[in-house]
C-alpha positions in Angstrom: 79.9 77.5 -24.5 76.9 77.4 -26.4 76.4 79.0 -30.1 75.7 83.3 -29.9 73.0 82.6 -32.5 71.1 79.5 -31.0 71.2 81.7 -27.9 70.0 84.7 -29.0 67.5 82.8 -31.1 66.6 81.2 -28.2 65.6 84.0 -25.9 64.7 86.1 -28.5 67.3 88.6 -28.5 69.4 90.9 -31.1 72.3 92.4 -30.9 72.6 95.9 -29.9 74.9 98.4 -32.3 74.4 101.0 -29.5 76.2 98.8 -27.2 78.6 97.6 -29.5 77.6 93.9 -29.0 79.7 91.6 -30.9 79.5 88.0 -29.7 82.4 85.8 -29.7 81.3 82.4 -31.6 84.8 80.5 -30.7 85.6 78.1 -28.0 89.0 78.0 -28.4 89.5 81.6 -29.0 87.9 82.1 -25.6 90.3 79.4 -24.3 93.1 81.1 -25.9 92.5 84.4 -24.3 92.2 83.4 -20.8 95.4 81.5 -21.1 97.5 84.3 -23.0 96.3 85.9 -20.0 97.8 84.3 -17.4 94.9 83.7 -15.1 95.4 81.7 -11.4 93.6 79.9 -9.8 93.8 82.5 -6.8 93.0 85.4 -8.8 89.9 87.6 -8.2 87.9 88.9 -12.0 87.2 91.9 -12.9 84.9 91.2 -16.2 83.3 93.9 -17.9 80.6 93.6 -20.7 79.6 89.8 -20.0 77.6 89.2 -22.8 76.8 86.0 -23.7 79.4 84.5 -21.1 81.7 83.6 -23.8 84.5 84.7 -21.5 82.7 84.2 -18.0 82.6 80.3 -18.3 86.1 79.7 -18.9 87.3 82.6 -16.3 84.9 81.0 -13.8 87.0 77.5 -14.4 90.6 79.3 -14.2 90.2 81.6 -11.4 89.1 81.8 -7.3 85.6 84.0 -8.3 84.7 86.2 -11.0 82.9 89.5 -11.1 80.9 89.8 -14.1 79.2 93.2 -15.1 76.8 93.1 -17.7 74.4 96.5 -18.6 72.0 95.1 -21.0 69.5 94.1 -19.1 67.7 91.7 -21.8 71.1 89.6 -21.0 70.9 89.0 -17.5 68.1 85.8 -17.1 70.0 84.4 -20.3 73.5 84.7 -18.2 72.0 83.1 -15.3 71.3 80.4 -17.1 74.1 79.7 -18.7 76.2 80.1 -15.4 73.8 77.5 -13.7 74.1 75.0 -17.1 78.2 75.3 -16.7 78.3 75.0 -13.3 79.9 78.2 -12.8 78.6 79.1 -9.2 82.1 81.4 -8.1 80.4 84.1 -10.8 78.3 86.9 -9.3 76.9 88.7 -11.7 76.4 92.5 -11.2 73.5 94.0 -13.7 75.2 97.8 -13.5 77.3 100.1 -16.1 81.0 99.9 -15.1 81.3 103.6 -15.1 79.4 103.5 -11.8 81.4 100.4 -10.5 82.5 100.5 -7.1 86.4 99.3 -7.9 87.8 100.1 -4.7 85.0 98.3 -2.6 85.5 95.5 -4.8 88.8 95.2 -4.2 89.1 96.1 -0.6 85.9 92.9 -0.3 88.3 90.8 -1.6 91.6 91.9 -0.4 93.5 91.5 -3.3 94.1 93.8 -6.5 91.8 92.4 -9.5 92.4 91.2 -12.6 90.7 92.6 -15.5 88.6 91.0 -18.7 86.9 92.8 -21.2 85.8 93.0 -25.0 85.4 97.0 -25.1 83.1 98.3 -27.6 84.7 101.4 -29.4 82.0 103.9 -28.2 82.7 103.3 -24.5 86.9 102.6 -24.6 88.0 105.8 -24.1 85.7 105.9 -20.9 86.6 102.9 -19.7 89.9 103.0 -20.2 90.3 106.6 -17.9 88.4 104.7 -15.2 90.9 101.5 -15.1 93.6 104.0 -15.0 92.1 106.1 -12.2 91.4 103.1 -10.0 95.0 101.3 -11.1 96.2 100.8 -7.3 93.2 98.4 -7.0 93.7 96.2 -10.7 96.5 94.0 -11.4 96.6 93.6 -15.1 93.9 94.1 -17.5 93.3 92.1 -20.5 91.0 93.7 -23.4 90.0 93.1 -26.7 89.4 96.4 -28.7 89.2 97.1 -32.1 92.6 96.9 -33.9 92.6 100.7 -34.7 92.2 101.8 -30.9 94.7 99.1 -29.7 97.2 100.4 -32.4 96.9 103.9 -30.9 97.7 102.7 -27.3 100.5 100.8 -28.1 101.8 104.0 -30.5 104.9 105.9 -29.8 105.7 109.2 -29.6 106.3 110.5 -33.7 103.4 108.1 -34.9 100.1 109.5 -35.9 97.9 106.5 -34.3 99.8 108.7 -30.7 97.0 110.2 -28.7 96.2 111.2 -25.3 95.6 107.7 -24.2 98.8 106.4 -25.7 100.7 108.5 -23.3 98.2 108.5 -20.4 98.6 104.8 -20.6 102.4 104.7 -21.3 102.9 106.7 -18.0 101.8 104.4 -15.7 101.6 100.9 -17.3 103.3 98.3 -19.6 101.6 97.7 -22.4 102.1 94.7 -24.8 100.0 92.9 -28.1 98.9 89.1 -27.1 96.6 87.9 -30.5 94.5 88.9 -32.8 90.9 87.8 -32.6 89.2 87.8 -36.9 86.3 89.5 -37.5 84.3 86.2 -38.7 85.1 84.5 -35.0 82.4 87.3 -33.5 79.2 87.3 -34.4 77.6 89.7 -35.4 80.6 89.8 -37.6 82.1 93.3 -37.4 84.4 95.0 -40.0 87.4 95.1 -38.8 89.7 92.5 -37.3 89.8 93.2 -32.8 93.5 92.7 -31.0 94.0 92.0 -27.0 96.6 93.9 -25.4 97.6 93.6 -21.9 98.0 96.2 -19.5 99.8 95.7 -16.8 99.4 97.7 -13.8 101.4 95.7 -11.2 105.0 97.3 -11.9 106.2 101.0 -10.2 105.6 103.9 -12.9 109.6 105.1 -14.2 107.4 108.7 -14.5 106.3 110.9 -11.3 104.3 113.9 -10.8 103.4 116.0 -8.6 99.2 116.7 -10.0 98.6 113.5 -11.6 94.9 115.4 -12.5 96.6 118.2 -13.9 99.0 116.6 -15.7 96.4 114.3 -17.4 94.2 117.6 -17.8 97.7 119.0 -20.0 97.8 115.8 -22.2 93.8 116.3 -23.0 94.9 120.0 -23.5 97.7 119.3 -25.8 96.0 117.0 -27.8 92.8 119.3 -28.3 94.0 120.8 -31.4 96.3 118.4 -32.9 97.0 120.3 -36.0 98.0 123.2 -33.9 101.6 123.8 -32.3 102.2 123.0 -28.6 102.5 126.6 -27.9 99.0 127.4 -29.6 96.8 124.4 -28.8 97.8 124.7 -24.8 97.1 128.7 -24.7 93.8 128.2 -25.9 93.2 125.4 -23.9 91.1 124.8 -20.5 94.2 125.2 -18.8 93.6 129.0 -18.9 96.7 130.4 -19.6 98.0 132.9 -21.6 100.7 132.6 -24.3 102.8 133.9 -22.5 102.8 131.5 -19.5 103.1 128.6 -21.7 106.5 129.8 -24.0 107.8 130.1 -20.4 106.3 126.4 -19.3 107.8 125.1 -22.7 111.2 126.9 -22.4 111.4 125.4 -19.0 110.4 121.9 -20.3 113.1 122.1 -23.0 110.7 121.9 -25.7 110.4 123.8 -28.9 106.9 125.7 -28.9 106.6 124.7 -32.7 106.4 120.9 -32.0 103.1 119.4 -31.5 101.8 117.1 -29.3 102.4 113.8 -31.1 105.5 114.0 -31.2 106.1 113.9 -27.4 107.5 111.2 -25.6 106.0 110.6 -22.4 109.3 111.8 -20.5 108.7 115.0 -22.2 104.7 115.2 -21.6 106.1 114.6 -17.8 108.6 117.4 -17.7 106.0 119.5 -19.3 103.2 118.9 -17.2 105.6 119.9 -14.2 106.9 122.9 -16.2 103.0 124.3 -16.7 102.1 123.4 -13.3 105.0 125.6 -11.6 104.0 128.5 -13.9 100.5 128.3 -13.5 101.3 128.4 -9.5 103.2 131.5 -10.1 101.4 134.9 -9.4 100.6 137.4 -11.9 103.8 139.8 -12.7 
């Protein structure tokens, strides 16, 4: 790969803090991270956030073809370039924003469930994360590089105070395990705080059923809303729209004490009390 900052001085370029655009300046951390995760040579690659095609080069070595999205336009000529100097003609690079990617087309085109790549900046994770989820039955496994602080929330469990909607969203219908830690000084710019790739792994059956998926993530967002509040009080005056009344019965149902708030759910319980609130809320009015 050639050096972030003798490209960008090249082509005239600076990073973007809107865009969260941290450059990785290592080789072999590159290296490292596309074999930690585990890439064939059959598989199909989902990349988000090209950038400088840090990533992209050695994906493009490792795998059958490689997707790479990139939305900063000032990026793409450079990218084309560097994909032509490397060789790397099974990339096609899509200039688009990955909230509008077409996952399911992608997938269906290739006939095979992808595998995905990314260095998330913190603004967009959240995002990002709720589309990967939502389009799961077309990704394999997903390998991303986030800031240590978000990746220690989606790896939390239930009782720790880093647990949040997306720890259990994710927790639901994935496994979910650490593979490095990637210094601040091997990016550059260099940002604050040390990143960490976790890997999501879509492949296995969910332990956890329901019958609303939608709903039941809409009573995780709900129960997280007011996180100082109790269960009882955060969900009545939530967008649920229901009354007090209709969530002690939900709770009592669930086998969960109105006082207890949301962090302290596991995601057995956030399943029993999605079904719970779902069965009241179908109830008519007494």
């Amino acid at each position: 790969m050639t050096s972030p900052r003798t490209l960008l001085k090249a082509w005239d370029i600076f990073p973007k803090k809107q865009l969260g655009q941290n450059f990785l300046v290592d080789p072999g951390t590159a290296s490292m991270i596309v074999s930690r995760g585990g890439v064939l040579p059959e598989d199909v690659i989902l990349e988000i956030g090209s950038g400088l095609g840090a990533l992209t080069i050695p994906l493009s070595a490792a795998a059958k073809k490689v997707y790479a999205i990139e939305k900063d336009d000032r990026l793409i000529r450079l990218l084309e370039a560097e994909l032509a100097l490397f060789k790397a003609d099974n990339v096609i690079l899509l200039h688009q924003d990955v909230l509008s990617t077409d996952i399911p087309a992608m997938a269906a085109l290739e006939k095979t469930r992808l595998l995905v790549f990314a260095n998330l900046p913190y603004n967009i994770s959240s995002q990002v994360l709720i589309k990967l989820i939502e389009n799961r039955q077309y990704l394999s496994r997903c390998i991303l590089m986030f800031q240590k602080e978000l990746a220690e929330r989606l790896i939390a469990k239930a009782g720790n105070k880093a647990y949040g909607r997306l720890s259990v969203m994710l927790q639901y219908c994935s496994e979910i395990r650490f593979l490095a830690t990637v210094k601040a000084h091997l990016f550059h710019p260099k940002p604050k705080i040390d990143s960490e790739i976790i890997e999501i792994d879509f492949s296995k059956p969910s332990p956890y059923e329901t019958g609303n998926e939608p709903f039941f993530f809409s009573v995780i967002k709900a129960a997280f809303s007011k996180r100082r509040k109790t269960l009882k009080n955060a969900l009545s005056s939530s967008e649920l729209g229901m009354n007090s009344e209709q969530v002690s019965l939900a709770l009592t149902t669930a086998g969960i004490d109105p006082v207890r708030r949301a962090e302290t759910l596991s995601v057995k319980e956030f399943v029993g009390l999605g079904e719970a609130i779902l069965q009241e809320s179908a109830r008519p009015p007494q």
